[in-house]
N, CA, C and O atoms as a Tripos MOL2 file, in Angstrom:
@<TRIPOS>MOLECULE
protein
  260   259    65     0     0
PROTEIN
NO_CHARGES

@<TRIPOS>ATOM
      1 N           7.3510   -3.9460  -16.3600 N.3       1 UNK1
      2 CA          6.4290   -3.5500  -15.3200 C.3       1 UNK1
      3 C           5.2780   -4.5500  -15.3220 C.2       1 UNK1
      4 O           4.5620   -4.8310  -16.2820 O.2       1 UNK1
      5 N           5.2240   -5.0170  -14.1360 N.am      2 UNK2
      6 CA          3.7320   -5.7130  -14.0800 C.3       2 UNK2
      7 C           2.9530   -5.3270  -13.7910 C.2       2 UNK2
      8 O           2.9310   -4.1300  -13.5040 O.2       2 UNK2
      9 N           1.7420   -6.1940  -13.6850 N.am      3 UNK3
     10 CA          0.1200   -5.5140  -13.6790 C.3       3 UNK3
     11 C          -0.0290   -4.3850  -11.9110 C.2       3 UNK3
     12 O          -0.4300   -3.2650  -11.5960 O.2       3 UNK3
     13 N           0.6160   -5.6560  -11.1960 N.am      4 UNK4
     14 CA          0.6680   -4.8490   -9.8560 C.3       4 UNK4
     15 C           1.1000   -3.8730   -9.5060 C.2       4 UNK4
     16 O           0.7240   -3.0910   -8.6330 O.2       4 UNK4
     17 N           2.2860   -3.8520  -10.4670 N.am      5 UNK5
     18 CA          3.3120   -2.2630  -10.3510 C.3       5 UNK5
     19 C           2.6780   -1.0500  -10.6260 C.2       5 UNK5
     20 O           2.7450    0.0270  -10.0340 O.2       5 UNK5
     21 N           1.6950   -1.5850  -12.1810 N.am      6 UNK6
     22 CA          1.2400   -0.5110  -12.6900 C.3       6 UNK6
     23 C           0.1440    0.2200  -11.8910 C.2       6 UNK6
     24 O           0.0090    1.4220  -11.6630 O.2       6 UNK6
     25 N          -0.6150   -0.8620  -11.5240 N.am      7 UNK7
     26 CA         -1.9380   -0.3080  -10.4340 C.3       7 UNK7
     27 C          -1.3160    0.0260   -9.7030 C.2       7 UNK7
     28 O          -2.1170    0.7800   -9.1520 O.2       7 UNK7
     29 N           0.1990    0.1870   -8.7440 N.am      8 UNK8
     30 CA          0.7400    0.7020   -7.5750 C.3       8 UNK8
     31 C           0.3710    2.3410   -8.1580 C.2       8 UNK8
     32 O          -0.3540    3.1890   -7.6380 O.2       8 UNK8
     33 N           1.2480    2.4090   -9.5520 N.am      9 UNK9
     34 CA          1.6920    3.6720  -10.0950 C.3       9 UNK9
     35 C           0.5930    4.4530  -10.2260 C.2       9 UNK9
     36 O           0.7700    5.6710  -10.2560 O.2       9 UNK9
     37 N          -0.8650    3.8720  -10.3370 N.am     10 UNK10
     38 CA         -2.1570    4.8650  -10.7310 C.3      10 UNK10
     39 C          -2.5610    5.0410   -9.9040 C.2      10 UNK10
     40 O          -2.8910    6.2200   -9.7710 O.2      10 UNK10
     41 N          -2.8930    4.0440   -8.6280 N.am     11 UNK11
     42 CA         -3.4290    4.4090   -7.6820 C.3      11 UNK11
     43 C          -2.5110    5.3180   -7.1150 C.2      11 UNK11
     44 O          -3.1450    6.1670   -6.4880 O.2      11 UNK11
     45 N          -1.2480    5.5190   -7.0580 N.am     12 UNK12
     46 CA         -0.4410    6.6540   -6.6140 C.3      12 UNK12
     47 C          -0.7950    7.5610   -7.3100 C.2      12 UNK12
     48 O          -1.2480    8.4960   -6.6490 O.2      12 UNK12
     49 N          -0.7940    7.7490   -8.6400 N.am     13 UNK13
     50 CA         -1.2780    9.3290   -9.4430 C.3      13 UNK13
     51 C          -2.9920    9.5930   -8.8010 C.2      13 UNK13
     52 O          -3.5330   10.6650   -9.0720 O.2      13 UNK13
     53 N          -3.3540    9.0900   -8.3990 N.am     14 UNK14
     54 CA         -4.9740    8.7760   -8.1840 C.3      14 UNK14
     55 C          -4.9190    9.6280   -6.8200 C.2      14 UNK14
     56 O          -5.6390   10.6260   -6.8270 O.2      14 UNK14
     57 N          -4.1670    9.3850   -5.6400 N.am     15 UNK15
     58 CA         -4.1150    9.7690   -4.8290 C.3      15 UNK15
     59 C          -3.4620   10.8910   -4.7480 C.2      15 UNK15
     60 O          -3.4990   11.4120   -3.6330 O.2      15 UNK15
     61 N          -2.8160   11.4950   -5.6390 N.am     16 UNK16
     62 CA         -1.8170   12.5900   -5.8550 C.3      16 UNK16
     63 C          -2.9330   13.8990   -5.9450 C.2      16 UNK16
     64 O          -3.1240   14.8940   -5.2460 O.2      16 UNK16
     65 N          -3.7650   13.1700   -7.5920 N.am     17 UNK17
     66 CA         -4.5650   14.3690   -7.7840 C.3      17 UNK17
     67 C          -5.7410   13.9640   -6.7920 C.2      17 UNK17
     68 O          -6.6340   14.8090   -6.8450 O.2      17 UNK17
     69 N          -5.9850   13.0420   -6.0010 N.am     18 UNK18
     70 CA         -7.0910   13.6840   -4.7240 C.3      18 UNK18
     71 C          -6.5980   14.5700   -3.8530 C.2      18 UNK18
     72 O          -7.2590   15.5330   -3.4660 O.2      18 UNK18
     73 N          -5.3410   14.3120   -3.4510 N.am     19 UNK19
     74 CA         -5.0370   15.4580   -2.5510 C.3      19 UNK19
     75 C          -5.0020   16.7970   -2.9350 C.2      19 UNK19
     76 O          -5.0220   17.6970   -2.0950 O.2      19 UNK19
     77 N          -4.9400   17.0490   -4.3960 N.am     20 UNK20
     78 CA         -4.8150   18.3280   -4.5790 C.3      20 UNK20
     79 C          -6.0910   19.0450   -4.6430 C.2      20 UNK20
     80 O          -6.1930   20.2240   -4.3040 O.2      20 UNK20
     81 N          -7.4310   18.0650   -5.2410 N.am     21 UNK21
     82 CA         -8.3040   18.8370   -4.9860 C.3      21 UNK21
     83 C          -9.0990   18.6910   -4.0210 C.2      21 UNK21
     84 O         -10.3190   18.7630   -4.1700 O.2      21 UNK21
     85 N          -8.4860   18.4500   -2.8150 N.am     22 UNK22
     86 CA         -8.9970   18.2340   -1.5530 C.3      22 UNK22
     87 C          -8.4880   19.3770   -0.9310 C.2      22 UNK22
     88 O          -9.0650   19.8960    0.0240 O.2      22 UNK22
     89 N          -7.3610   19.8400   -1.4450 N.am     23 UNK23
     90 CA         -6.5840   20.8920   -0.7500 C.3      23 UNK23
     91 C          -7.6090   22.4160   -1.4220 C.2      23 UNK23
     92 O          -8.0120   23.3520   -0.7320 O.2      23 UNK23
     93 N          -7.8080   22.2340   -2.8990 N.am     24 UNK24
     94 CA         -8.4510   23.5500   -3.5950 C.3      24 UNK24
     95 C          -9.6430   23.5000   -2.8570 C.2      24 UNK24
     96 O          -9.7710   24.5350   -2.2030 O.2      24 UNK24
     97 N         -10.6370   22.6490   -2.6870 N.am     25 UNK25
     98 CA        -11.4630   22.6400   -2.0430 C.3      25 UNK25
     99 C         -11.6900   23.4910   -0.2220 C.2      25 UNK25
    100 O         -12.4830   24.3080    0.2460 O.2      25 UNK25
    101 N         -10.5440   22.7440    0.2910 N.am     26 UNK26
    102 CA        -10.3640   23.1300    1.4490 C.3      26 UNK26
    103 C         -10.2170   25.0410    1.8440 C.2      26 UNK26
    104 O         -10.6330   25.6830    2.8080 O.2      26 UNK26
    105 N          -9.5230   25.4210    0.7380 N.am     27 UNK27
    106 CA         -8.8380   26.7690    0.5170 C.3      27 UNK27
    107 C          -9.7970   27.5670   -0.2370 C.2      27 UNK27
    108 O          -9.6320   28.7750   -0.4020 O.2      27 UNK27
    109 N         -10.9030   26.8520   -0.7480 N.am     28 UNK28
    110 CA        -12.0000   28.0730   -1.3810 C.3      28 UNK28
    111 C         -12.8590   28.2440   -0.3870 C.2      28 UNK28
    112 O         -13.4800   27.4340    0.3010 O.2      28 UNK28
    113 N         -12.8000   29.8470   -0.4040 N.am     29 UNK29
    114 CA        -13.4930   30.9150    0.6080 C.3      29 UNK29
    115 C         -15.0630   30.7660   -0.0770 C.2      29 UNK29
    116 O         -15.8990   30.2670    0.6760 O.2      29 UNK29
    117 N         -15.4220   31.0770   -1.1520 N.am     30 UNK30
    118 CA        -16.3400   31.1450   -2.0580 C.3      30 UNK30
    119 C         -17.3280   30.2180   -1.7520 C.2      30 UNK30
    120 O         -16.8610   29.1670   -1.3140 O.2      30 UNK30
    121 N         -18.9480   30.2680   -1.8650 N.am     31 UNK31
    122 CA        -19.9100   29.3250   -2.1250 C.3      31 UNK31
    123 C         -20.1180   28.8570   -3.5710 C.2      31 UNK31
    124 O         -20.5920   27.7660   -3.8890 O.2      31 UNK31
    125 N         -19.7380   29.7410   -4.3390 N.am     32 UNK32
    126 CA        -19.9710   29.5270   -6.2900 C.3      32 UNK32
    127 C         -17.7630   29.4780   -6.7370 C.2      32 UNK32
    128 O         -16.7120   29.7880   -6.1770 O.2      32 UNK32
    129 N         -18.2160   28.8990   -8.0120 N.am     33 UNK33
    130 CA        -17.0650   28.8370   -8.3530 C.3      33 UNK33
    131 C         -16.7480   29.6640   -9.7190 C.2      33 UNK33
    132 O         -17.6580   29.7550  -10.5440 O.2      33 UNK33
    133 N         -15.4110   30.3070  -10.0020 N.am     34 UNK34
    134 CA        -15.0110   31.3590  -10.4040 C.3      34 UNK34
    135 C         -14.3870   31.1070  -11.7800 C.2      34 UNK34
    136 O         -13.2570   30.6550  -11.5940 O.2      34 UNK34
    137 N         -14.6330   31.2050  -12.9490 N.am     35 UNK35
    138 CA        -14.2770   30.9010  -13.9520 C.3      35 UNK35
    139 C         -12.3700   30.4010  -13.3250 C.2      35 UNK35
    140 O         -11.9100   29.2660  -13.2070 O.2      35 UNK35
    141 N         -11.8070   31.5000  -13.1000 N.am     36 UNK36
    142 CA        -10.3070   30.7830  -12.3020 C.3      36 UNK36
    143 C         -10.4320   29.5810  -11.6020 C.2      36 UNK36
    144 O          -9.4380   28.8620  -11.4920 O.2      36 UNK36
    145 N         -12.0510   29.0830  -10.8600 N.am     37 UNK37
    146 CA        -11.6580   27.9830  -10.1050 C.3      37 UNK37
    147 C         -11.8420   26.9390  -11.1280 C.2      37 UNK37
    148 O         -11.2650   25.8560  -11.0210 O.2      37 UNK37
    149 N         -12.4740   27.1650  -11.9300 N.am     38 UNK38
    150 CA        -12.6520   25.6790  -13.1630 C.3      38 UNK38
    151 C         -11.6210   25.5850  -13.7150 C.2      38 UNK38
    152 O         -11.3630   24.3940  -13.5380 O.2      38 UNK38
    153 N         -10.3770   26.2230  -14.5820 N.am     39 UNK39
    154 CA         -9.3860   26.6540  -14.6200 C.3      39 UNK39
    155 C          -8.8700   25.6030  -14.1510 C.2      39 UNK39
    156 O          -8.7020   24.4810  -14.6270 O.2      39 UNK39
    157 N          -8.5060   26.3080  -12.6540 N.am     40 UNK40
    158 CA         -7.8110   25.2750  -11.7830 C.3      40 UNK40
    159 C          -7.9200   23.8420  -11.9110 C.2      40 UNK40
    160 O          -7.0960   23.0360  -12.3430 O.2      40 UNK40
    161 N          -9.3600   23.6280  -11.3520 N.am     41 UNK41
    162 CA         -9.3730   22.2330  -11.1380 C.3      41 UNK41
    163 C          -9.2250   21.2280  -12.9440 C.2      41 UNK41
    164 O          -9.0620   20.0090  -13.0000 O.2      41 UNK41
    165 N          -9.3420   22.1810  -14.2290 N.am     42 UNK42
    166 CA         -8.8860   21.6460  -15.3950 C.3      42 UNK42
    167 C          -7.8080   21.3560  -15.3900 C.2      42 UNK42
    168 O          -7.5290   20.2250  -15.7880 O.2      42 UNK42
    169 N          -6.9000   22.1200  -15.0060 N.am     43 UNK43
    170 CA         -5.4390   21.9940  -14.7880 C.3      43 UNK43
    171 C          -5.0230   20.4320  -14.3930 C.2      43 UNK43
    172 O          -4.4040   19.5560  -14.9980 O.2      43 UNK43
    173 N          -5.8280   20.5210  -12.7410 N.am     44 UNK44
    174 CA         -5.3230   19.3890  -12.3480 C.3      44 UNK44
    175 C          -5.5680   18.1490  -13.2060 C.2      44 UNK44
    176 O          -4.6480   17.3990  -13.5320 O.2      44 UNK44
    177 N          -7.1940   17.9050  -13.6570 N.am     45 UNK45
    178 CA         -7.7290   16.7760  -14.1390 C.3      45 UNK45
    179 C          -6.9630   16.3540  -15.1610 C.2      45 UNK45
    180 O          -6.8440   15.1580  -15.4280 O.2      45 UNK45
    181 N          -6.2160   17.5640  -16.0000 N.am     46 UNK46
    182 CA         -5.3490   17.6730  -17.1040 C.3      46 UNK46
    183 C          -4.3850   16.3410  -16.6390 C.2      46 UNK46
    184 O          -4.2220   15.2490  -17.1840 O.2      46 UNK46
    185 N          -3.8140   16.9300  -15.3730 N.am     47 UNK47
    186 CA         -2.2490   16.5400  -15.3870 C.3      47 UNK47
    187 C          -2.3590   15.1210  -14.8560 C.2      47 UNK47
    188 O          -1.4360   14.3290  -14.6640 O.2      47 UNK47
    189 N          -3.7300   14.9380  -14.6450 N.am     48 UNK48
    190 CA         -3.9590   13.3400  -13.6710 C.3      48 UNK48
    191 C          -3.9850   12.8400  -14.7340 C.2      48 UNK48
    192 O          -3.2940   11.8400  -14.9300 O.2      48 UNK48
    193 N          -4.5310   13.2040  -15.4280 N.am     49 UNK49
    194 CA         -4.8160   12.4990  -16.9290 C.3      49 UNK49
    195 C          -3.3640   12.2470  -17.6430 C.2      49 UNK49
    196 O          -3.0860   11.1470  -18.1230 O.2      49 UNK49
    197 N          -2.5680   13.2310  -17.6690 N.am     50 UNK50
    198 CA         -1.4770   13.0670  -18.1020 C.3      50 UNK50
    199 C          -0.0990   11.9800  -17.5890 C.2      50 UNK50
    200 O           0.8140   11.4010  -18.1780 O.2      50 UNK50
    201 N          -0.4710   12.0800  -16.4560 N.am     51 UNK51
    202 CA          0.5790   11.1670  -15.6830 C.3      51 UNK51
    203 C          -0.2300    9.5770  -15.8750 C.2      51 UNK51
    204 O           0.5870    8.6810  -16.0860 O.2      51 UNK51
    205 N          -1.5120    9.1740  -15.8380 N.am     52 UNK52
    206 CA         -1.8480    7.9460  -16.3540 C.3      52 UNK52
    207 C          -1.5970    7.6630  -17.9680 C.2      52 UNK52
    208 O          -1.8000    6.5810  -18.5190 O.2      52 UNK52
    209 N          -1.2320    8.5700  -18.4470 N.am     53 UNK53
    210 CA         -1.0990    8.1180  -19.7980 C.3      53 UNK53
    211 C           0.5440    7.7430  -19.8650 C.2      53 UNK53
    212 O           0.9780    6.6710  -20.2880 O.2      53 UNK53
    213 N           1.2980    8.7650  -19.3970 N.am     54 UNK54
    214 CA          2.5650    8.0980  -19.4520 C.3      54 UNK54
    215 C           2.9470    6.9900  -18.3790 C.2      54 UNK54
    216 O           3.9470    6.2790  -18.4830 O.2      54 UNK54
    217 N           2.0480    6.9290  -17.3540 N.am     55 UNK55
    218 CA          2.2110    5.2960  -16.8800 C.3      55 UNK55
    219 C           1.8710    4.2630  -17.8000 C.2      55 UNK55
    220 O           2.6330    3.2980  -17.7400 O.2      55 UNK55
    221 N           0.7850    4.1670  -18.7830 N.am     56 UNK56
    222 CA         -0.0600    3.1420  -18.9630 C.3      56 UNK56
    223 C           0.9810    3.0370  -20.3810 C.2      56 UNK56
    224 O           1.2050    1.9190  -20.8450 O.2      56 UNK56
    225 N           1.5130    4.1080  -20.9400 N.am     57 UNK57
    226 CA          2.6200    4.1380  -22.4450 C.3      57 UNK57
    227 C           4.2950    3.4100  -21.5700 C.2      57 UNK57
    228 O           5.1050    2.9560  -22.3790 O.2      57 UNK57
    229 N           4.5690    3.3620  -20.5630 N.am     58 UNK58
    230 CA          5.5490    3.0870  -20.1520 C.3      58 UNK58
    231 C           5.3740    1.6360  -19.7400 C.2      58 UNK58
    232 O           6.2800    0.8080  -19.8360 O.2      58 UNK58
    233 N           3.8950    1.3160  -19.1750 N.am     59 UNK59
    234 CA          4.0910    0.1070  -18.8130 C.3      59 UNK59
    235 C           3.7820   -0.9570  -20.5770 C.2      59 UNK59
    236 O           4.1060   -2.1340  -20.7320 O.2      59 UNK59
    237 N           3.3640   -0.4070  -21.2240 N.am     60 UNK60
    238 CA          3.2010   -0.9180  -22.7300 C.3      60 UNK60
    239 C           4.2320   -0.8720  -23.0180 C.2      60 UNK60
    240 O           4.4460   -1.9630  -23.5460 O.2      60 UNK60
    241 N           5.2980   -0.1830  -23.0430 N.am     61 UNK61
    242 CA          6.6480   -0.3170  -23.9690 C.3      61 UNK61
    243 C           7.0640   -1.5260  -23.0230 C.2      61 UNK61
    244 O           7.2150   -2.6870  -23.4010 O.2      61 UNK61
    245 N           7.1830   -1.1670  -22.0470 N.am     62 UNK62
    246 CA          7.7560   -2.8100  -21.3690 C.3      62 UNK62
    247 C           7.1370   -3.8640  -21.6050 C.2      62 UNK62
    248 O           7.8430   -4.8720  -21.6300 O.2      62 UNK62
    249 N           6.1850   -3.9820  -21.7690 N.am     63 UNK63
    250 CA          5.4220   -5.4180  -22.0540 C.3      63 UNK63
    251 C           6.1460   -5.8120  -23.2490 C.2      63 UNK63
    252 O           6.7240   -6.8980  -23.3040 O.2      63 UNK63
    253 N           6.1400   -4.5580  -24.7000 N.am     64 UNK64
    254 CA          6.5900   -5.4110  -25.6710 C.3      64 UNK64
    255 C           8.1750   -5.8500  -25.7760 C.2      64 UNK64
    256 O           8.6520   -6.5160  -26.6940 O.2      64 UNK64
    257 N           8.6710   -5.4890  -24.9810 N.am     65 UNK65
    258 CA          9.8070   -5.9630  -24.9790 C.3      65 UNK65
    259 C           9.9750   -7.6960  -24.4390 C.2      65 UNK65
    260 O          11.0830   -8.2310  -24.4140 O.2      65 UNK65
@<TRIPOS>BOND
     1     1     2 1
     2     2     3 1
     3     3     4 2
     4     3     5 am
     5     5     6 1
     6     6     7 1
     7     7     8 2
     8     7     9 am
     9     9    10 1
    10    10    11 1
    11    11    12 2
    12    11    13 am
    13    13    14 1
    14    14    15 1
    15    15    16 2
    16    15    17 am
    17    17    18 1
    18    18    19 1
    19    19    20 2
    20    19    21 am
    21    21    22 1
    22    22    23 1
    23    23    24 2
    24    23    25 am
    25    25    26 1
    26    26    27 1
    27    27    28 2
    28    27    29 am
    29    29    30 1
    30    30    31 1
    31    31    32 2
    32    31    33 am
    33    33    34 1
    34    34    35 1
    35    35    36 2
    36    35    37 am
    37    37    38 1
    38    38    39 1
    39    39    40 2
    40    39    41 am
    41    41    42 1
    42    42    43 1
    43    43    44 2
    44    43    45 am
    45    45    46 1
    46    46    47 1
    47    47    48 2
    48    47    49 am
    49    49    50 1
    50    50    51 1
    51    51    52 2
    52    51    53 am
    53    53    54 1
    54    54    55 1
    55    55    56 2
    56    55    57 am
    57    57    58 1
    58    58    59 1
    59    59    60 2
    60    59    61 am
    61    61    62 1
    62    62    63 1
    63    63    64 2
    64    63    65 am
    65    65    66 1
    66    66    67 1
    67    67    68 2
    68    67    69 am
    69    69    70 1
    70    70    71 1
    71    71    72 2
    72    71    73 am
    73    73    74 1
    74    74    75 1
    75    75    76 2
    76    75    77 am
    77    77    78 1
    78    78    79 1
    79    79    80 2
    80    79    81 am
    81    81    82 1
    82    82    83 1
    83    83    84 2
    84    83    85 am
    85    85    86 1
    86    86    87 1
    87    87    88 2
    88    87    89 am
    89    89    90 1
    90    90    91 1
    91    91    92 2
    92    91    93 am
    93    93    94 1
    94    94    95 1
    95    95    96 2
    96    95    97 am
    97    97    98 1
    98    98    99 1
    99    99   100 2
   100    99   101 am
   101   101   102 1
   102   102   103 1
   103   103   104 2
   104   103   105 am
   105   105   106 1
   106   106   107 1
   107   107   108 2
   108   107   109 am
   109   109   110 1
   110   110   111 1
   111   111   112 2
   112   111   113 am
   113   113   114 1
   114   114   115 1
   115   115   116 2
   116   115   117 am
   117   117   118 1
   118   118   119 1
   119   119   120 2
   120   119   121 am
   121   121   122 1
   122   122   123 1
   123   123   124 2
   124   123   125 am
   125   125   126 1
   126   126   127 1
   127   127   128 2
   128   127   129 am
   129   129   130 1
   130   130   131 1
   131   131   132 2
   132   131   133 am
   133   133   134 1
   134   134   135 1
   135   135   136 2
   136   135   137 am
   137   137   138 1
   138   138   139 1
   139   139   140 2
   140   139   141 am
   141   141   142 1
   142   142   143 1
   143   143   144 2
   144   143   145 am
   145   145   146 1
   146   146   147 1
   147   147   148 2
   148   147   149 am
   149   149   150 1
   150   150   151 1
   151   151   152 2
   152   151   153 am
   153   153   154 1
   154   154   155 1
   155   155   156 2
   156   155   157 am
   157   157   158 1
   158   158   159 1
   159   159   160 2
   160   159   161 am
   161   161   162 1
   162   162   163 1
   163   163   164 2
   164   163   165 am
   165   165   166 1
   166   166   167 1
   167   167   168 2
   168   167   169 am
   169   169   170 1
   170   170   171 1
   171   171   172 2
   172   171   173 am
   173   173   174 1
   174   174   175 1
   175   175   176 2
   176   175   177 am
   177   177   178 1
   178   178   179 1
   179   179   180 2
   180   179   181 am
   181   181   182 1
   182   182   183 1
   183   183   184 2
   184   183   185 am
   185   185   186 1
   186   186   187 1
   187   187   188 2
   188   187   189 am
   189   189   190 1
   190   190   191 1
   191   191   192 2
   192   191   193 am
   193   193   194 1
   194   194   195 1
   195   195   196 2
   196   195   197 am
   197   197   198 1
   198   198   199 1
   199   199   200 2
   200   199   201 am
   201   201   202 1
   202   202   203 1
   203   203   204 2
   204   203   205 am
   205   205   206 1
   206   206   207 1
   207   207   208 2
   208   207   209 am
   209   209   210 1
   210   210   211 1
   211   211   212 2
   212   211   213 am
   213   213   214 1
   214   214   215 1
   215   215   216 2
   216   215   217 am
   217   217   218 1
   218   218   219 1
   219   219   220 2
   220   219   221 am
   221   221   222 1
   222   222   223 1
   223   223   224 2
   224   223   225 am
   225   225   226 1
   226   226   227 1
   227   227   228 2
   228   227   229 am
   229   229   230 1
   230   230   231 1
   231   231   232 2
   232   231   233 am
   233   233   234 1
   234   234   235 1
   235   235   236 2
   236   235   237 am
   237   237   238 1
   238   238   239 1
   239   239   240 2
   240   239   241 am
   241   241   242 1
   242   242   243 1
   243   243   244 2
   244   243   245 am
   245   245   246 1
   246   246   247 1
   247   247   248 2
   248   247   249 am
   249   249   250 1
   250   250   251 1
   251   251   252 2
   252   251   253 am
   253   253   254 1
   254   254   255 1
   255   255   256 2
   256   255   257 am
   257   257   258 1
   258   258   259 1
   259   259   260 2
@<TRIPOS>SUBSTRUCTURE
     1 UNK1         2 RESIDUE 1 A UNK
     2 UNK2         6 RESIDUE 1 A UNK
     3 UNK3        10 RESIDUE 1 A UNK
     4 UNK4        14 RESIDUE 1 A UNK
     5 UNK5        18 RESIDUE 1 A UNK
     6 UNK6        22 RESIDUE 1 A UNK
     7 UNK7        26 RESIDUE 1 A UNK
     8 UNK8        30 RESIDUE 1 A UNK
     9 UNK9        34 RESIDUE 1 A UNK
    10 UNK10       38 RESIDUE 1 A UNK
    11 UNK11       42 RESIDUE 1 A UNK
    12 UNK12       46 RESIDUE 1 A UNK
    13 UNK13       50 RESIDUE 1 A UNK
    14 UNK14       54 RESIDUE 1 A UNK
    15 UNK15       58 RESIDUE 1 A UNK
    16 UNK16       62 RESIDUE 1 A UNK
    17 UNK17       66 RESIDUE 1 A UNK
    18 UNK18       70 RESIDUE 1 A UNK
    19 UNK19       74 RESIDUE 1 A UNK
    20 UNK20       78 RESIDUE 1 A UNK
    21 UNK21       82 RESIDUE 1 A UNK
    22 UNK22       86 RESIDUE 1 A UNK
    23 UNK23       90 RESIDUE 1 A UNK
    24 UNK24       94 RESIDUE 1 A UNK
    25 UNK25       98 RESIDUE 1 A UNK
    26 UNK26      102 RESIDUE 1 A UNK
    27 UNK27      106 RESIDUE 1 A UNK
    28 UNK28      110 RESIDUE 1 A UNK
    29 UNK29      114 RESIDUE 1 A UNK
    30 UNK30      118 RESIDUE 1 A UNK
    31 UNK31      122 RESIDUE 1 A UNK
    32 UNK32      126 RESIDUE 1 A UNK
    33 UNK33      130 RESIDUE 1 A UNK
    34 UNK34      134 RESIDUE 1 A UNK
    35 UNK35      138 RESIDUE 1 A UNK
    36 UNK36      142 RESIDUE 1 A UNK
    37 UNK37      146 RESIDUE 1 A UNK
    38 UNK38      150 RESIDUE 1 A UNK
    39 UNK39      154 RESIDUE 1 A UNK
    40 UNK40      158 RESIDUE 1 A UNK
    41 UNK41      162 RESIDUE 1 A UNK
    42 UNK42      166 RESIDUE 1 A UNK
    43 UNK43      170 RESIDUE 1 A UNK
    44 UNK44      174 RESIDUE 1 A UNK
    45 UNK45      178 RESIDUE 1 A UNK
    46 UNK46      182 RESIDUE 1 A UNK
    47 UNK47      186 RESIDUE 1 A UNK
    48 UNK48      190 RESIDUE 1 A UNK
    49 UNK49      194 RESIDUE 1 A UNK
    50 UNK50      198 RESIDUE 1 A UNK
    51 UNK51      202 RESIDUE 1 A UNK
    52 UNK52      206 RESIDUE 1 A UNK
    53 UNK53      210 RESIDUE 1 A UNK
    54 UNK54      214 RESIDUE 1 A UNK
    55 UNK55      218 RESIDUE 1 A UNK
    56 UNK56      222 RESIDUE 1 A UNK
    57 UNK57      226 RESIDUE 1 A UNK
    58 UNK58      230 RESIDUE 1 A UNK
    59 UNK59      234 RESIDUE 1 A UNK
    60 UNK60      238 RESIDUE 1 A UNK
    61 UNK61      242 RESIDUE 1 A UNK
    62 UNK62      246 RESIDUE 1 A UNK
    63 UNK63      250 RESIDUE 1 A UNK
    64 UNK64      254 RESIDUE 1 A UNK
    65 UNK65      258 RESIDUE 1 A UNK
């Protein structure tokens, strides 16, 4: 994987988790947020986080090869 690929792959996870909390955003009725809504949006930050790590471990195993 090259450098370009990899920035394809984050800026795609990047845009993945904006849409989602563009969407939670969009869909809260509420002016304050609800112990469930932090929750939520942990969730996501979680999994954005998670999918750059196994990009950035995938594009490292390829390099050392």
């Amino acid at each position: 994987m090259n450098v370009q690929r990899l920035e394809k792959e984050l800026d795609e996870s990047l845009q993945v988790f904006n849409e989602e909390i563009v969407f939670l955003l969009d869909t809260h009725d509420d002016d304050y947020l609800t112990k469930d809504d932090l929750e939520d949006i942990g969730r996501h930050v979680f999994y954005a986080m998670h999918e750059f790590k196994s990009i950035l471990i995938k594009h490292l195993k390829h390099a050392d090869r």
